[in-house]
py3Dmol code that shows the C-alpha trace and the ligand (Angstrom):
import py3Dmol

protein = """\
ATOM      1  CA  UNK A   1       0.000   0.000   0.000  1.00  0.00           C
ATOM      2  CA  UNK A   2       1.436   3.424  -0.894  1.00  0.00           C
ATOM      3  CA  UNK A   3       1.924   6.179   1.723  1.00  0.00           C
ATOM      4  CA  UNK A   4      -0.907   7.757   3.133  1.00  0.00           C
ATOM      5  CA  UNK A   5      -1.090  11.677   2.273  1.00  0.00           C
ATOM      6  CA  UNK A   6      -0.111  13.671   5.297  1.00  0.00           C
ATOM      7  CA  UNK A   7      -2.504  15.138   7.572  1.00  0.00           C
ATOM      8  CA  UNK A   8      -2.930  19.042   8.011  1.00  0.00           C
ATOM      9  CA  UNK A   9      -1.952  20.078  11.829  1.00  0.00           C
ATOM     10  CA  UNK A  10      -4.708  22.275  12.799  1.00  0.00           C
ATOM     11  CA  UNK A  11      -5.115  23.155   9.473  1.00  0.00           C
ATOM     12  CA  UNK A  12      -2.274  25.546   9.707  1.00  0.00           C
ATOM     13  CA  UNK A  13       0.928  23.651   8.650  1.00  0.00           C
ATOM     14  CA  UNK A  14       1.767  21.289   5.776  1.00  0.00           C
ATOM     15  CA  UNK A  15       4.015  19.351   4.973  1.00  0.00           C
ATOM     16  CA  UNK A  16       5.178  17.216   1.735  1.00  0.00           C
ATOM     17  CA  UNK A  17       3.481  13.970   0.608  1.00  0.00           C
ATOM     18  CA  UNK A  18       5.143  10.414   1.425  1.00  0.00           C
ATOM     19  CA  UNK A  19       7.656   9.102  -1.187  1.00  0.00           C
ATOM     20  CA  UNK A  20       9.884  12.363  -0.752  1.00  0.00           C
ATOM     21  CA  UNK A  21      13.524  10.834  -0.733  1.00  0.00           C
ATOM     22  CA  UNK A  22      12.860   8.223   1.535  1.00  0.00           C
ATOM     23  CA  UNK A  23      15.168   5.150   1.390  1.00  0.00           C
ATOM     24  CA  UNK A  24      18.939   5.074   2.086  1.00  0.00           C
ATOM     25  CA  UNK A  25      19.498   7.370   4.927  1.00  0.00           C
ATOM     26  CA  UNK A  26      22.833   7.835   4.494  1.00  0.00           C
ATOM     27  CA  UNK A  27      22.089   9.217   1.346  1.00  0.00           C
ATOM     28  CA  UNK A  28      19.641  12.265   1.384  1.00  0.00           C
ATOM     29  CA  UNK A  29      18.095  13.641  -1.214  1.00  0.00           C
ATOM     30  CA  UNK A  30      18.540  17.095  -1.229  1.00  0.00           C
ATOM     31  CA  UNK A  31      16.765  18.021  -3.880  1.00  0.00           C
ATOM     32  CA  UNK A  32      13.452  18.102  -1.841  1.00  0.00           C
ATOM     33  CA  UNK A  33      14.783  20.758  -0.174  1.00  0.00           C
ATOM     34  CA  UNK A  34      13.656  24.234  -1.337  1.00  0.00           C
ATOM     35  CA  UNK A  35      15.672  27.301  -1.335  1.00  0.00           C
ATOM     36  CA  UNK A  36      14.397  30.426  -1.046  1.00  0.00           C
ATOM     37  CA  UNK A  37      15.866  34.354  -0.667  1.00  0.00           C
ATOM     38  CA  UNK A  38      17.164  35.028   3.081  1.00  0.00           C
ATOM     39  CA  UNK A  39      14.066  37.611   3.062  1.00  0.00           C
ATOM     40  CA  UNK A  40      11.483  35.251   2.132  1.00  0.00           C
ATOM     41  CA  UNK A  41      12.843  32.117   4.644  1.00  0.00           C
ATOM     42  CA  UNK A  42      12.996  34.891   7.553  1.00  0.00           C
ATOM     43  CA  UNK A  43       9.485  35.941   6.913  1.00  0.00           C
ATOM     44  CA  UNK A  44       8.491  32.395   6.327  1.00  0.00           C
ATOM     45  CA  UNK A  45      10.033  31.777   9.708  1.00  0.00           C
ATOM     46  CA  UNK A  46       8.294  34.430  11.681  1.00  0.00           C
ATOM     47  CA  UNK A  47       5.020  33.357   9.829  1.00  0.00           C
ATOM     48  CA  UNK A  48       5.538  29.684  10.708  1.00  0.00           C
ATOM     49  CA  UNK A  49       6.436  30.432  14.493  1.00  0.00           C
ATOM     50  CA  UNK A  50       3.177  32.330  15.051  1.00  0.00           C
ATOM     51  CA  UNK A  51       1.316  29.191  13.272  1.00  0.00           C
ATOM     52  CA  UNK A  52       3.175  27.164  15.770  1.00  0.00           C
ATOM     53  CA  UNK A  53       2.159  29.243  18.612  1.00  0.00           C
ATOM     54  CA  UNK A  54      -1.933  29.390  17.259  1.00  0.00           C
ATOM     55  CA  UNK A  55      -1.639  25.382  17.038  1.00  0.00           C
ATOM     56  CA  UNK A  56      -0.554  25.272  20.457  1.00  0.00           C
ATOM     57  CA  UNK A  57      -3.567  27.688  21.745  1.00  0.00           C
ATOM     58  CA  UNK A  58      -5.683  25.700  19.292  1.00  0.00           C
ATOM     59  CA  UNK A  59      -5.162  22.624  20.979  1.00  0.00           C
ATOM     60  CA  UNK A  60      -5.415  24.057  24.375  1.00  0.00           C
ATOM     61  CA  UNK A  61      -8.351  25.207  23.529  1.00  0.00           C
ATOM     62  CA  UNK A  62      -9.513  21.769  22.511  1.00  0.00           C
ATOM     63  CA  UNK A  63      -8.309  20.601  26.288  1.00  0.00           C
ATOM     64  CA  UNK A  64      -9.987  23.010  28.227  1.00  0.00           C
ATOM     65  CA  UNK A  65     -13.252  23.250  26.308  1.00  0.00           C
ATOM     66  CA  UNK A  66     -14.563  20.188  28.445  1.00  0.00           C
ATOM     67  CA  UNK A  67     -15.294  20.975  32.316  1.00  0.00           C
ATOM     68  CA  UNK A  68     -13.709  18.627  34.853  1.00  0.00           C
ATOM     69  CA  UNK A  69     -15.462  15.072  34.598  1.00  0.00           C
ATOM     70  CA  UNK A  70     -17.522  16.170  31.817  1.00  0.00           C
ATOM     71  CA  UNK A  71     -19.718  13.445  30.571  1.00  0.00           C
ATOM     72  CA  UNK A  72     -20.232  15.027  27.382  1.00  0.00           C
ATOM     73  CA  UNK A  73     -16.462  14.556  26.506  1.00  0.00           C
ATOM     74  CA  UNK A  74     -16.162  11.609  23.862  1.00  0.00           C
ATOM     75  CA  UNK A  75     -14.658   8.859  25.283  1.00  0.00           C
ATOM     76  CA  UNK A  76     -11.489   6.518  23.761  1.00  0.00           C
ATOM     77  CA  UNK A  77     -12.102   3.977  21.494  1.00  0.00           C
ATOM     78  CA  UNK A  78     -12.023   0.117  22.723  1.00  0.00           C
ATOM     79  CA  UNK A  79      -9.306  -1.350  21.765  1.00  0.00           C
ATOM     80  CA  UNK A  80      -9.047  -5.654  22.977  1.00  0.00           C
ATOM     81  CA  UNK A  81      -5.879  -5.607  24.552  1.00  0.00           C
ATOM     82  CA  UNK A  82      -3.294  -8.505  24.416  1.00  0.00           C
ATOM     83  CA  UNK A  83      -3.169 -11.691  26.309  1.00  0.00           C
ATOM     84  CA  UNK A  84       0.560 -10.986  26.892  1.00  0.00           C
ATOM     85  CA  UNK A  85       2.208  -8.342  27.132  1.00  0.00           C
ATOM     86  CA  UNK A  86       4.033  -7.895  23.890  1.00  0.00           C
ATOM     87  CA  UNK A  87       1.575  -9.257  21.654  1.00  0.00           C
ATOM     88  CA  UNK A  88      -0.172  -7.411  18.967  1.00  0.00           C
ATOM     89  CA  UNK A  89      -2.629  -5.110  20.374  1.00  0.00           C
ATOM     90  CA  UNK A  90      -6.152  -5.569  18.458  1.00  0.00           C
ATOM     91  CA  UNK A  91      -5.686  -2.560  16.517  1.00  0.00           C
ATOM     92  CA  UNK A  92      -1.888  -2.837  15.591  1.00  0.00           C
ATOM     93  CA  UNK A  93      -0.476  -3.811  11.941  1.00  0.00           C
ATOM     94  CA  UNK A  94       1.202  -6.662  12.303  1.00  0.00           C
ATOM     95  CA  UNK A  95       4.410  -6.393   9.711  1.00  0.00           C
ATOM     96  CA  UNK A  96       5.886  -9.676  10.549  1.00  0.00           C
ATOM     97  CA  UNK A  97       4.152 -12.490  12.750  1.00  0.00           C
ATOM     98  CA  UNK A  98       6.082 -15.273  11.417  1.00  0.00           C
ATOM     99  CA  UNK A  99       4.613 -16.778   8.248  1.00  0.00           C
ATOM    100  CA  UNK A 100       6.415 -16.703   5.025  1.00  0.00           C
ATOM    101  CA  UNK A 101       3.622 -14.523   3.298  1.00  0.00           C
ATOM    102  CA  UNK A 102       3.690 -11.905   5.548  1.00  0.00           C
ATOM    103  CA  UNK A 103       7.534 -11.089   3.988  1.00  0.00           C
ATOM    104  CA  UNK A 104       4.988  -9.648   0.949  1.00  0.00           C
ATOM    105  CA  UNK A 105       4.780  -6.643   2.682  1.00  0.00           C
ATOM    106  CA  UNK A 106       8.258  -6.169   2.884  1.00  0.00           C
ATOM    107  CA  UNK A 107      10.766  -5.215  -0.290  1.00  0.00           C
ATOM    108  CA  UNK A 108      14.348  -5.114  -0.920  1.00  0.00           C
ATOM    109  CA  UNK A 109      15.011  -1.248  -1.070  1.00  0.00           C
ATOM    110  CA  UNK A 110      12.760   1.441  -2.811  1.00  0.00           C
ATOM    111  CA  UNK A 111      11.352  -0.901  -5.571  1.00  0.00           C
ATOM    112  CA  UNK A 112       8.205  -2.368  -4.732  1.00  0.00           C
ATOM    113  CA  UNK A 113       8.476  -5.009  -7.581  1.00  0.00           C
ATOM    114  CA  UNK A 114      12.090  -6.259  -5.724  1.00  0.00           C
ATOM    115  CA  UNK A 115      11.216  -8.150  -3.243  1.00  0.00           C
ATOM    116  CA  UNK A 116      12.210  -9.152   0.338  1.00  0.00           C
ATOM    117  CA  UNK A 117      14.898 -11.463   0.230  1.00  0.00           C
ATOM    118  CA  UNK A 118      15.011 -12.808   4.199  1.00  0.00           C
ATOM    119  CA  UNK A 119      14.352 -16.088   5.252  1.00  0.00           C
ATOM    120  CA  UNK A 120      11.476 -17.369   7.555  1.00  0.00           C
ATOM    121  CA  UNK A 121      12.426 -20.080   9.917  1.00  0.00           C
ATOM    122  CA  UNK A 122      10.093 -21.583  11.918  1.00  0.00           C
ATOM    123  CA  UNK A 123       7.993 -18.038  13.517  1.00  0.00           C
ATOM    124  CA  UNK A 124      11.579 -15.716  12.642  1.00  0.00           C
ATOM    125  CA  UNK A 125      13.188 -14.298  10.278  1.00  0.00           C
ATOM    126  CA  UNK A 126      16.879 -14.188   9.385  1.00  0.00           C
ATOM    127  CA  UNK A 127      19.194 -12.465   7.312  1.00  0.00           C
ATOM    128  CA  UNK A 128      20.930 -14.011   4.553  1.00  0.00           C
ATOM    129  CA  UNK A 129      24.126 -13.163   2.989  1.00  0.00           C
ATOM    130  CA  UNK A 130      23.889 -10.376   0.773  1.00  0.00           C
ATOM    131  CA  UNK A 131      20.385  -9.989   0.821  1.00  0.00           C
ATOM    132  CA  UNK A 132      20.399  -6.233   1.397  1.00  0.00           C
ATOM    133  CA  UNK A 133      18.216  -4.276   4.228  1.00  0.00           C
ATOM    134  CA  UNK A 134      14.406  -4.444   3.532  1.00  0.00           C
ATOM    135  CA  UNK A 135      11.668  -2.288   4.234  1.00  0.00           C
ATOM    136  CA  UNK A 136       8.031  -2.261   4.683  1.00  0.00           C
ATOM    137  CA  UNK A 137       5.741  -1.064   1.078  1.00  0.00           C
ATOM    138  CA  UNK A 138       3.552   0.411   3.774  1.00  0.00           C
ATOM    139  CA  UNK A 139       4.861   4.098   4.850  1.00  0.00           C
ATOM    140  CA  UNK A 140       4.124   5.720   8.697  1.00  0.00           C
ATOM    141  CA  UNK A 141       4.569   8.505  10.437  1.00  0.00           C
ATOM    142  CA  UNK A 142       4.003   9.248  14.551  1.00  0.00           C
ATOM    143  CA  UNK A 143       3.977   5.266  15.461  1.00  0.00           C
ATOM    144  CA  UNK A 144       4.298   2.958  18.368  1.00  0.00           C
ATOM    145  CA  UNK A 145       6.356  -0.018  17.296  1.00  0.00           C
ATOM    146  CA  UNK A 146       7.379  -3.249  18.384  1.00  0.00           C
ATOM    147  CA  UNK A 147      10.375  -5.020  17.233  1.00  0.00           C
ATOM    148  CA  UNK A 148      12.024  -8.577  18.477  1.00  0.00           C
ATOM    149  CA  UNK A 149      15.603  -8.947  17.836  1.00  0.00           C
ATOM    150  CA  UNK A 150      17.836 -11.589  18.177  1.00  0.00           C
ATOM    151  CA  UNK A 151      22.004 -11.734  17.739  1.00  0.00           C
ATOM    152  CA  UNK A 152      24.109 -14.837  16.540  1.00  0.00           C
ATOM    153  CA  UNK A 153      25.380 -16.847  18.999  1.00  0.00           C
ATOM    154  CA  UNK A 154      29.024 -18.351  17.990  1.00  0.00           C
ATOM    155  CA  UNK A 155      30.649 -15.141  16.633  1.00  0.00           C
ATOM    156  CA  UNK A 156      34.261 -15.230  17.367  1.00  0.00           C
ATOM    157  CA  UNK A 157      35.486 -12.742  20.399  1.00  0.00           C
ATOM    158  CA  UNK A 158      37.605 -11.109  17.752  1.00  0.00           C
ATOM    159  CA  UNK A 159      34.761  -9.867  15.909  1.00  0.00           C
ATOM    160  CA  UNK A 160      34.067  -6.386  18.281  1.00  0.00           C
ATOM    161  CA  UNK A 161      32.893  -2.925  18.091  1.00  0.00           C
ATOM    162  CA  UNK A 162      30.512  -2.318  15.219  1.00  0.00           C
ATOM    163  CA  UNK A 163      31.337  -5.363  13.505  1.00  0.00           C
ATOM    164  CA  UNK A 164      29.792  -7.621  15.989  1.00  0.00           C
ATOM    165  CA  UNK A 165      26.010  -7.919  15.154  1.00  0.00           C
ATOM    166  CA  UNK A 166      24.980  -4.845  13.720  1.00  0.00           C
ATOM    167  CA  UNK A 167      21.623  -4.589  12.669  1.00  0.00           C
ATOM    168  CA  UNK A 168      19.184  -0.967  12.844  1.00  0.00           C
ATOM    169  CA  UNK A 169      15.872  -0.264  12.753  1.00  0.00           C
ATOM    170  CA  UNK A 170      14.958   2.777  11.106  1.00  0.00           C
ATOM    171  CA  UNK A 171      12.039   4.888  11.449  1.00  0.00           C
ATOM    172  CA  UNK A 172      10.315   6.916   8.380  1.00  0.00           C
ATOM    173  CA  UNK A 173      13.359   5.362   6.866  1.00  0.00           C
ATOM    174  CA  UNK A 174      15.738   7.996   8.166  1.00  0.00           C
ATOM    175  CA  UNK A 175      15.746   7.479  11.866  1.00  0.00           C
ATOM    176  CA  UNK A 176      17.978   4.653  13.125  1.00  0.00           C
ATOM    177  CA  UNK A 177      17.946   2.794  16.648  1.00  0.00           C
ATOM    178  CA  UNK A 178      20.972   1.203  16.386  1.00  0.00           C
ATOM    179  CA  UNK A 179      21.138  -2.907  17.373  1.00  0.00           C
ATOM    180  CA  UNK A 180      24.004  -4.401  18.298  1.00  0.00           C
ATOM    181  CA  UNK A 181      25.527  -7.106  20.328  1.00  0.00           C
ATOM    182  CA  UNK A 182      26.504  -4.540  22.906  1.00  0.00           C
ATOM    183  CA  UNK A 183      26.656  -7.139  25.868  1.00  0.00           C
ATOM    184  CA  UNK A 184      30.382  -6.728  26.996  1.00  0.00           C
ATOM    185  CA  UNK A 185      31.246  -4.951  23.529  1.00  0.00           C
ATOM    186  CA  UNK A 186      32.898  -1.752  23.593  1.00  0.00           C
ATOM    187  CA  UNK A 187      32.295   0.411  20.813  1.00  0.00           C
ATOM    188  CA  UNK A 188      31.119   3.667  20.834  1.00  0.00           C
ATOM    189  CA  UNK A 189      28.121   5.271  23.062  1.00  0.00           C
ATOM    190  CA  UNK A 190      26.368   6.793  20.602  1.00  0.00           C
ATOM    191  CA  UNK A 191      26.559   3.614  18.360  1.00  0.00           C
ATOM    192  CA  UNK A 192      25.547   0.333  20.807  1.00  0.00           C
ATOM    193  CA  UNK A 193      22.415  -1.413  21.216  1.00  0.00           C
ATOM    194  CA  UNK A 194      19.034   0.822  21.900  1.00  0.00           C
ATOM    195  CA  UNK A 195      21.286   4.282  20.443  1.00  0.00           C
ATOM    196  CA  UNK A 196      20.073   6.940  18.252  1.00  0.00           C
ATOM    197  CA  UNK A 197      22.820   6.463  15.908  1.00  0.00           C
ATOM    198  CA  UNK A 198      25.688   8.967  15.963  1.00  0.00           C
ATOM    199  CA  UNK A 199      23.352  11.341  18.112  1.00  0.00           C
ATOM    200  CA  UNK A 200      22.213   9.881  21.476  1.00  0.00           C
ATOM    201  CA  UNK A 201      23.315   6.905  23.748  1.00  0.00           C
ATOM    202  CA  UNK A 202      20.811   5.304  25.326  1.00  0.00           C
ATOM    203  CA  UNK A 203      20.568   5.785  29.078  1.00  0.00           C
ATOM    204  CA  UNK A 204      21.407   2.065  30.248  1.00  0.00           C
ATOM    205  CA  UNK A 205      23.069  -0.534  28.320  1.00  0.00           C
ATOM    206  CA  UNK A 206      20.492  -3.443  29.062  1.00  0.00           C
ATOM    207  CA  UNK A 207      21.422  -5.843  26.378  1.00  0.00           C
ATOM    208  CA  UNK A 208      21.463  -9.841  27.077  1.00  0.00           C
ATOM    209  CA  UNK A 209      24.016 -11.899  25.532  1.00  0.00           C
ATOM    210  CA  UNK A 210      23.705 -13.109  22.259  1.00  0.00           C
ATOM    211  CA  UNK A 211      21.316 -15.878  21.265  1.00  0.00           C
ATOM    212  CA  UNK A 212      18.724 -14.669  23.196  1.00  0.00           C
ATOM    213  CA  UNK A 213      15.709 -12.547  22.018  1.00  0.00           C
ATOM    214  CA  UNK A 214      15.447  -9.054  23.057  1.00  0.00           C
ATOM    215  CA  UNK A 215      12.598  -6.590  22.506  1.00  0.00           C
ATOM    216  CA  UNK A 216      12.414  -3.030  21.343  1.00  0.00           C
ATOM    217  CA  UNK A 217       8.978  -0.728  22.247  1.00  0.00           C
ATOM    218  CA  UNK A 218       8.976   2.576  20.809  1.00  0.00           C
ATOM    219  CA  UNK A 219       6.661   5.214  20.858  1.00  0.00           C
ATOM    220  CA  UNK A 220       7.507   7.943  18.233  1.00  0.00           C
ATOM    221  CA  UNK A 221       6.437  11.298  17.007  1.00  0.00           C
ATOM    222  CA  UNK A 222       7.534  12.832  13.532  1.00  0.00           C
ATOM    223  CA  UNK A 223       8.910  15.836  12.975  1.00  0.00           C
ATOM    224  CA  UNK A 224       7.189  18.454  10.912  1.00  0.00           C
ATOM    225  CA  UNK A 225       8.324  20.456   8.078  1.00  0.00           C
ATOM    226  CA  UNK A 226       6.757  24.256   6.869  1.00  0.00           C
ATOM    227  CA  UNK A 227       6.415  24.324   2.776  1.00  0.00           C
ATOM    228  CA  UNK A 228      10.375  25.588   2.441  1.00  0.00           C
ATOM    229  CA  UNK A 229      11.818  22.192   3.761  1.00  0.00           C
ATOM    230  CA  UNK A 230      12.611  23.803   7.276  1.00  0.00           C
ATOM    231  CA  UNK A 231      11.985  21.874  10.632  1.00  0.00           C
ATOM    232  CA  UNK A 232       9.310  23.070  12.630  1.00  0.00           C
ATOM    233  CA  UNK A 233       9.354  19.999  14.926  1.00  0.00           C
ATOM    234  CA  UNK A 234      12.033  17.696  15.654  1.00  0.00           C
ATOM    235  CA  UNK A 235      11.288  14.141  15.758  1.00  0.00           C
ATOM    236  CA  UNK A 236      11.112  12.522  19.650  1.00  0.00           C
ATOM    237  CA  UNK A 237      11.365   8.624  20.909  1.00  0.00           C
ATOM    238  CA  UNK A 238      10.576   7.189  23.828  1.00  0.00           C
ATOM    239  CA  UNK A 239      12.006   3.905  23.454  1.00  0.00           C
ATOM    240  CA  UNK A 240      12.110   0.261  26.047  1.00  0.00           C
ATOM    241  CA  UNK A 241      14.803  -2.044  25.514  1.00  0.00           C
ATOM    242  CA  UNK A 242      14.119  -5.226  27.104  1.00  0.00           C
ATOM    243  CA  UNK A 243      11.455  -3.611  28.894  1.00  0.00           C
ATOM    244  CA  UNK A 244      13.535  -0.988  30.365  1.00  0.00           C
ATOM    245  CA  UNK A 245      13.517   2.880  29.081  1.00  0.00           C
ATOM    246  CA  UNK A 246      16.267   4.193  27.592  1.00  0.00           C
ATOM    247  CA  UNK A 247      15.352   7.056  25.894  1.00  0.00           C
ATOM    248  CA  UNK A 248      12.397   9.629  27.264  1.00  0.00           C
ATOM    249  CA  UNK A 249      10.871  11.383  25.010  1.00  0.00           C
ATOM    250  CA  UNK A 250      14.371  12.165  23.745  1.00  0.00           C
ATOM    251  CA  UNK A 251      14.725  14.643  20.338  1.00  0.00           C
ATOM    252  CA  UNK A 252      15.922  13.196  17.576  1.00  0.00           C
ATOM    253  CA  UNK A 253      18.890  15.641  15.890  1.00  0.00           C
ATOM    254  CA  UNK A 254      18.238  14.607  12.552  1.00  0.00           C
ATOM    255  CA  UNK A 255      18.861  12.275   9.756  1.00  0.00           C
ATOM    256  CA  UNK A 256      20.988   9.775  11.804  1.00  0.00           C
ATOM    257  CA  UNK A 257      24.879   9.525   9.695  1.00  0.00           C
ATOM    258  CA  UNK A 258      27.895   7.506  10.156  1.00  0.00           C
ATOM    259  CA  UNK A 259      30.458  10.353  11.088  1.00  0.00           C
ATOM    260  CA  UNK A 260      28.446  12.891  10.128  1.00  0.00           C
ATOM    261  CA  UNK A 261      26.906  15.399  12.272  1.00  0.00           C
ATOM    262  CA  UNK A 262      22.865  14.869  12.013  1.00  0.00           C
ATOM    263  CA  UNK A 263      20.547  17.422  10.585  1.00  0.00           C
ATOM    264  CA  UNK A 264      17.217  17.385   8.884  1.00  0.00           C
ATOM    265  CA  UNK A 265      16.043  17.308   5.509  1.00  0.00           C
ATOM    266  CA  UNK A 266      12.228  17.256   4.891  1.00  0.00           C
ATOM    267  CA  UNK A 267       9.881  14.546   3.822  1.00  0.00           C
ATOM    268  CA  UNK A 268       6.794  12.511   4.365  1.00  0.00           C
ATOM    269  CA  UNK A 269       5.839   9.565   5.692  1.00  0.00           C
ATOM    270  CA  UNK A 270       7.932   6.771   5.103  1.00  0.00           C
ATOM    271  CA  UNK A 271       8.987   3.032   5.548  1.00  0.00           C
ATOM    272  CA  UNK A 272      10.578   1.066   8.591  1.00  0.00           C
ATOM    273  CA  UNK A 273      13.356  -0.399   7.628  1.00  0.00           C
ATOM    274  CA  UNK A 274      15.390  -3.086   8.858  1.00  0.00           C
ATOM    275  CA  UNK A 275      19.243  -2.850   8.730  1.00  0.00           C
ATOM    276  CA  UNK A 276      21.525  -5.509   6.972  1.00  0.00           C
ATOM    277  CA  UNK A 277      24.807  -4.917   7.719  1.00  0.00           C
ATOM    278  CA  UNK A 278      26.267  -8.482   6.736  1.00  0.00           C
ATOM    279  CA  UNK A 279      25.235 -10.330  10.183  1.00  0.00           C
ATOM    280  CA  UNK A 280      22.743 -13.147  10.306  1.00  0.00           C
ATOM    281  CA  UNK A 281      20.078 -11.417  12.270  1.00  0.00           C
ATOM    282  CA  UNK A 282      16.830 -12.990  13.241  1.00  0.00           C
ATOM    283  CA  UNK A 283      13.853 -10.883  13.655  1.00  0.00           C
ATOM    284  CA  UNK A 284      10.440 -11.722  15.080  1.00  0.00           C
ATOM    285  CA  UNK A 285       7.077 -10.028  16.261  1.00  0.00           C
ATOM    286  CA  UNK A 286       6.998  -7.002  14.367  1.00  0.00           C
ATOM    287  CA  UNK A 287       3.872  -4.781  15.124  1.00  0.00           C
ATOM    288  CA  UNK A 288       2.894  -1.468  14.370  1.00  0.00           C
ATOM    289  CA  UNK A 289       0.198   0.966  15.342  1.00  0.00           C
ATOM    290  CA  UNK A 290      -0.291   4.303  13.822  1.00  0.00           C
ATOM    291  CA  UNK A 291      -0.388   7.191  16.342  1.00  0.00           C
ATOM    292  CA  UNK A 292      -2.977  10.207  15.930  1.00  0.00           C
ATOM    293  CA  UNK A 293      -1.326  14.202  15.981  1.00  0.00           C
ATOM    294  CA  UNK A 294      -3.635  14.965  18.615  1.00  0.00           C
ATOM    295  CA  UNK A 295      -4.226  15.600  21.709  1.00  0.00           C
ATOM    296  CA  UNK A 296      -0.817  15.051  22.177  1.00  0.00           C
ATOM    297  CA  UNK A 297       1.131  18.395  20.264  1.00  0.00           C
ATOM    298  CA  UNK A 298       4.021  19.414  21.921  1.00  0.00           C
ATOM    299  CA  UNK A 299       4.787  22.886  21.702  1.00  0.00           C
TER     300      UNK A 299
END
"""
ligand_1 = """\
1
MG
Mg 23.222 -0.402 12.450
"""
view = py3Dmol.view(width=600, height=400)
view.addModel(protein, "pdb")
view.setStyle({"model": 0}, {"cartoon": {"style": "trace"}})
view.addModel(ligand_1, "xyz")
view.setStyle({"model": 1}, {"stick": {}})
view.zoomTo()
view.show()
């Protein structure tokens, strides 16, 4: 399914449709961005700093418009919650739950028609030599995501640093949590298990050793772009590794590089991707649910 169009923030900002650039983050397309004379970006910037500030009273507003315990306030929609926690919530998407067919909505890099070359063993999949990262058809924005991981077991203790199990997940296809093998391997903070890569280490280092499955929960928000490419929002993770936060609500910098310093570009919507980076990763229990703009606008 191609990306969904994106949705207008109070009505008041807007940003580009899905399919801008996304794919290879180490390689942005720049020419998405849109240049423009100092004057105009500096009165575009003023412009799009008092839209910011009207979304923010507009969605006060729509906080405070209810009295205290105010019956006529709609209420949440019912969603069945799992049996387990960890399990696919009613209303999720699940992108892999173990059976060979569900690698169809998965492709080899930005061609649909390439597929997704990973094998399914038993209720997990693995990657094989050379098959190349993969990434859903399907593109999202502001998500909550669940991800199962698993390391090789057997890898010589030679094999260190960033060479030892390296895997990613990447979010809008741009945004990558780093996975690793980072239980006693030293490599760099911003670049073990549960990172932002390059930008952010995560707060604990609670990886298990290899062989055994971990999990990954994230909640994460976009960030928003004004109609001349420039950030109005930064991107922001809260992220559980093994159950255990490592990231709060952190910012995300930017496209995430390898020794490069991070900064944005703009686009839309865009895939998850999963890393390969020439390790036989297994991956199981991928789920997905989309998250809405609002209530939750941070200003
Ligand atoms: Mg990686």
């Amino acid at each position: 399914m191609a990306g969904r169009a994106g949705v207008s923030w109070c009505g008041v900002v807007r940003w580009l449709e899905p399919g801008g650039g996304i794919g290879n983050a180490s390689e942005p397309e720049e020419s998405i961005m849109r240049s423009t004379s100092n004057g105009a970006k500096s009165a575009g910037c003023l412009l799009v700093g008092l839209l910011v500030i009207a979304a923010g009273a507009y969605a006060a507003a729509e906080v405070t418009k209810y009295s205290v315990h105010d019956m006529s306030r709609p209420r949440p929609v019912v969603v069945k919650p799992p049996e387990r926690v960890g399990e696919a919530p009613a209303d999720a998407i699940v992108l892999f739950g173990g059976k060979e067919s569900d690698l169809l909505q998965w492709q080899k890099g930005n061609d649909p028609e390439d597929p997704a070359a990973w094998m399914v063993v038993d209720d997990y999949m693995v990657v094989p030599k050379k098959a190349g990262s993969i990434q859903t058809k399907e593109s999202f924005g502001s998500c909550q995501l669940h991800v199962e991981w698993r390391t090789p077991e057997g890898v010589p203790e030679t094999v260190t640093s960033q060479s030892r199990s390296n895997s990613g997940v990447f979010l809008m296809g741009t945004y990558e949590v780093q996975i690793l093998d980072s239980y006693g391997n030293e490599t760099y903070a911003d670049g073990q298990a549960g990172a932002m890569y390059g930008q952010h280490p995560p707060m604990v280092n609670v990886c298990r050793p290899a062989g055994q499955w971990q999990s990954y929960d994230i909640a994460f928000m976009r960030p928003l772009f004004d109609d001349d490419g420039n950030c109005v929002r930064k991107a922001r993770i809260t992220l559980f590794h093994n159950g255990v936060c490592i990231h709060n609500n952190l910012e995300i910098e930017g496209t995430t590089f390898h020794k490069r310093k991070a900064r944005y570009r703009a686009h839309g919507e865009g895939p998850i991707q999963l890393q390969d980076h020439g390790n036989p990763m297994r991956f199981r229990n991928i789920w997905i649910r989309r998250l809405p703009e609002e209530p939750y606008l941070i200003k």
